[in-house]
N, C-alpha and C positions, 0 to 999 in steps of 0.2 A: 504494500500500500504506500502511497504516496504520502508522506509527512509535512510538503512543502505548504504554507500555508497561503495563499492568494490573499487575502486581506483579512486584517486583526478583526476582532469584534471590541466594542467596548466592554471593559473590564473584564479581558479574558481571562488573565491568569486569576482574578477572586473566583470565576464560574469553575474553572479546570481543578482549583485547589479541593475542591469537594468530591471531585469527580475522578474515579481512573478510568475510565471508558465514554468512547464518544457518543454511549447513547445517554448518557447524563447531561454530557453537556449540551447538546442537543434539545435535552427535554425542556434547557437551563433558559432557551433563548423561545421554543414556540411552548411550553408546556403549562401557564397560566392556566386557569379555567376558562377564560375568554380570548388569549391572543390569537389560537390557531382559529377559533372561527373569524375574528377581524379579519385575518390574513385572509382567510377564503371567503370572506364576500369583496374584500379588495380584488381578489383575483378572478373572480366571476365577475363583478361590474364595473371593470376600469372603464373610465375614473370616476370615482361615487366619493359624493357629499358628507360631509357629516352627518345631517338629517336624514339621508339616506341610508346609513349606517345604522343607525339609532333604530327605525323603525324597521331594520332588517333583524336587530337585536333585543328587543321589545324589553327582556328581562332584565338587561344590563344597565348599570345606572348610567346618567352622563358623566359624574367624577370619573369611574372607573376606565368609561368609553375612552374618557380626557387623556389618562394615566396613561391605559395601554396603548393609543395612537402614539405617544411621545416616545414610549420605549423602542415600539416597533421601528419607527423612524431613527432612535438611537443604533437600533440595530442594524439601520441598513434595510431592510427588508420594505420597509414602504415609503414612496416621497410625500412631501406635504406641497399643494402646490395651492400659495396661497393668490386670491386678487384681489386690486384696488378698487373696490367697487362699491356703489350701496345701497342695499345692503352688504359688508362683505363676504367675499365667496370661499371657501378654502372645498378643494379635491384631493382625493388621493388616490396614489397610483404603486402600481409594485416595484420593485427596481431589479433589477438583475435577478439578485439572490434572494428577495422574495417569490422573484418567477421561481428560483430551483424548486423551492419548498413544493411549487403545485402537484406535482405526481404524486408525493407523498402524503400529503393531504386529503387528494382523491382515492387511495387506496384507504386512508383510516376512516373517509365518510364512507367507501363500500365497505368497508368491514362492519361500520358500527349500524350500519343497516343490514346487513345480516343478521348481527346478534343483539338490538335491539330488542327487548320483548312487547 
């Protein structure tokens, strides 16, 4: 396996110190209760609105909406793309390495519908 790392994450090595395998760290960056579904309705409706988000997520509060959007965008995984307008507008959109995530996303929504009860 490849070790070379393409680009850092923020606060890798406090995530890695926890962790001796890459499925930890991994769980470290989408594994919230709420970030991997953000990420997949970012990925399904680029580019979507805030409001848009919200009501695609009914149960989630707006602080937490607030919280996870800022981290995900820490991580890289989604842009903010804000404008000068008004009222004003902010979208968002996935970047690169949020696109990686989508396979693996679509295989944990067919899994979890599988064994849904």
């Amino acid at each position: 396996m490849d070790k070379t790392k393409i680009e850092e994450f923020k606060d890798q090595e406090k995530r890695q110190k926890d962790f001796k395998c890459s499925l930890g760290f991994s769980m470290t960056v989408i594994g919230s209760k709420w970030r991997a579904i953000i990420l997949w309705y970012i990925l399904k409706r680029q580019p979507i609105r805030y409001g848009q988000l919200k009501k695609s997520i009914p149960n989630i509060s707006h602080k937490i909406l607030s919280q996870e959007l800022k981290k995900l965008e820490m991580d890289n995984l989604i842009e903010r793309i804000p404008y000068t307008t008004i009222p004003p507008k902010v979208e968002y959109i996935p970047t690169d390495r949020g696109r990686s995530l989508e396979n693996i996303l679509t295989e944990l929504c067919i899994w979890g519908k599988k064994y849904m009860l």
